[in-house]
Every structure is written in structure tokens, then in C-alpha cells.
C-alpha positions, 0 to 999 in steps of 0.5 A: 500500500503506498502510504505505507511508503508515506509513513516510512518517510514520516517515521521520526527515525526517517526524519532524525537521519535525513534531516536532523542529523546531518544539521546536528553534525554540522553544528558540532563541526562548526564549534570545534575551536569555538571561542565561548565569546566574541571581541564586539558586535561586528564579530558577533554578525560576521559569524552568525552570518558565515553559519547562517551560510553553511547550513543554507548551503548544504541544508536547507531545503525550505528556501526563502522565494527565489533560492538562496538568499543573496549576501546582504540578505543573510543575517536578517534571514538569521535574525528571523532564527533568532527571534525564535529562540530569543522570544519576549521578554528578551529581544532576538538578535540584541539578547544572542549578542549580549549572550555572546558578548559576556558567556552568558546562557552559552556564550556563542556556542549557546547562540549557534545551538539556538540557531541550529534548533530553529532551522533544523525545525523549518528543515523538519517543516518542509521535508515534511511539507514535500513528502505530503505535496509528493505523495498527492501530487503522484496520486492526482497525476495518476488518477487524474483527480483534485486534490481534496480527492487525494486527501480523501482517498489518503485518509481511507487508506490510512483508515485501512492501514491502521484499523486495528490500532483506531478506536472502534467510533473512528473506524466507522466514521466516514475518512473523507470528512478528515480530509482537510486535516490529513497531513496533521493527523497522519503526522501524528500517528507517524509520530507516535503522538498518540494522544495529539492523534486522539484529540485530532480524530475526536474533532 
């Protein structure tokens, strides 16, 4: 059955070995001989900008629009990182510099761990995204059909695929009414979230 092919590629195992990793290798590469702090905010810039660039080039496969960023554009698409891993109340950028400016939380290597953590999760997002698009791409070019009706049939194959391990109310419902939320929930059961997969399949 091909999404047994689909599930394969969803198993956290897959993902960690694609994906993960190879991110997480980079990034101890990229550290060995790391100093735990930087001269000033020029250095600061100059380094986040230079892993920012290794990871986009032998990595990233959720390109911002166009490709690869040109230079210039490259610390704001770090920065973007960092607002994540430096949410309010403290302020990206500005507290990842303080940090590798002074050792605290890390010191810099603490800032390309945080780095590493939110493009490795946009990395997860999209191989994700393109094994879902891939699979209903395939299956509306083989049979000719829309998309909700590859979502449609997806579910109806997930529903077969995993009888036994639904419960008994969900395995009489009608697959096709889960359609719009196919990608979330057979992600869920791909990754063993079994209590996120109840609460999507009780919606």
C-alpha cells in the first residue's frame, strides 16, 4: 500500500537521519575551536552570518522565494532564527549578542545551538511539507483527480492501514470528512503522538 511508503518517510527515525542529523553534525563541526565569546558586535554578525551560510548551503531545503538568499540578505534571514529562540521578554538578535558578548546562557556556542534548533525545525517543516505535496501530487497525476480527492482517498487508506490500532467510533466514521486535516493527523500517528492523534480524530 503506498502510504505505507508515506509513513516510512514520516517515521521520526526517517526524519532524525535525513534531516536532523546531518544539521546536528554540522553544528558540532562548526564549534570545534569555538571561542565561548566574541571581541564586539561586528564579530558577533560576521559569524552568525558565515553559519547562517553553511547550513543554507548544504541544508536547507525550505528556501526563502527565489533560492538562496543573496549576501546582504543573510543575517536578517538569521535574525528571523533568532527571534525564535530569543522570544519576549528578551529581544532576538540584541539578547544572542549580549549572550555572546559576556558567556552568558552559552556564550556563542549557546547562540549557534539556538540557531541550529530553529532551522533544523523549518528543515523538519518542509521535508515534511514535500513528502505530503509528493505523495498527492503522484496520486492526482495518476488518477487524474483534485486534490481534496487525494486527501480523501489518503485518509481511507490510512483508515485501512491502521484499523486495528483506531478506536472502534473512528473506524466507522466516514475518512473523507478528515480530509482537510490529513497531513496533521497522519503526522501524528507517524509520530507516535498518540494522544495529539486522539484529540485530532475526536474533532
Amino acid at each position: 500500500m503506498r502510504i505505507a511508503m508515506l509513513l516510512r518517510k514520516l517515521d521520526r527515525r526517517t526524519v532524525a537521519s535525513v534531516v536532523e542529523v546531518p544539521i546536528n553534525d554540522a553544528q558540532e563541526r562548526f564549534l570545534r575551536g569555538m571561542p565561548g565569546t566574541v571581541s564586539g558586535r561586528g564579530r558577533f554578525k560576521d559569524i552568525v552570518i558565515e553559519y547562517y551560510s553553511y547550513l543554507f548551503s548544504w541544508f536547507c531545503t525550505a528556501n526563502p522565494p527565489g533560492g538562496a538568499p543573496p549576501d546582504y540578505m543573510v543575517y536578517s534571514y538569521a535574525e528571523d532564527l533568532l527571534k525564535k529562540a530569543y522570544p519576549p521578554p528578551r529581544e532576538g538578535a540584541e539578547s544572542a549578542c549580549a549572550d555572546a558578548l559576556v558567556g552568558t546562557n552559552g556564550g556563542l556556542p549557546g547562540v549557534i545551538e539556538a540557531i541550529t534548533r530553529e532551522f533544523r525545525d523549518l528543515q523538519v517543516q518542509a521535508y515534511v511539507r514535500r513528502a505530503f505535496t509528493e505523495y498527492l501530487d503522484d496520486y492526482c497525476h495518476l488518477h487524474d483527480c483534485s486534490r481534496y480527492d487525494a486527501r480523501c482517498q489518503l485518509m481511507r487508506d490510512f483508515f485501512v492501514y491502521c484499523a486495528d490500532e483506531l478506536p472502534q467510533t473512528v473506524r466507522t466514521d466516514q475518512p473523507d470528512r478528515y480530509a482537510t486535516r490529513c497531513e496533521t493527523i497522519i503526522q501524528a500517528y507517524a509520530e507516535g503522538r498518540s494522544a495529539a492523534l486522539s484529540r485530532l480524530l475526536a474533532g
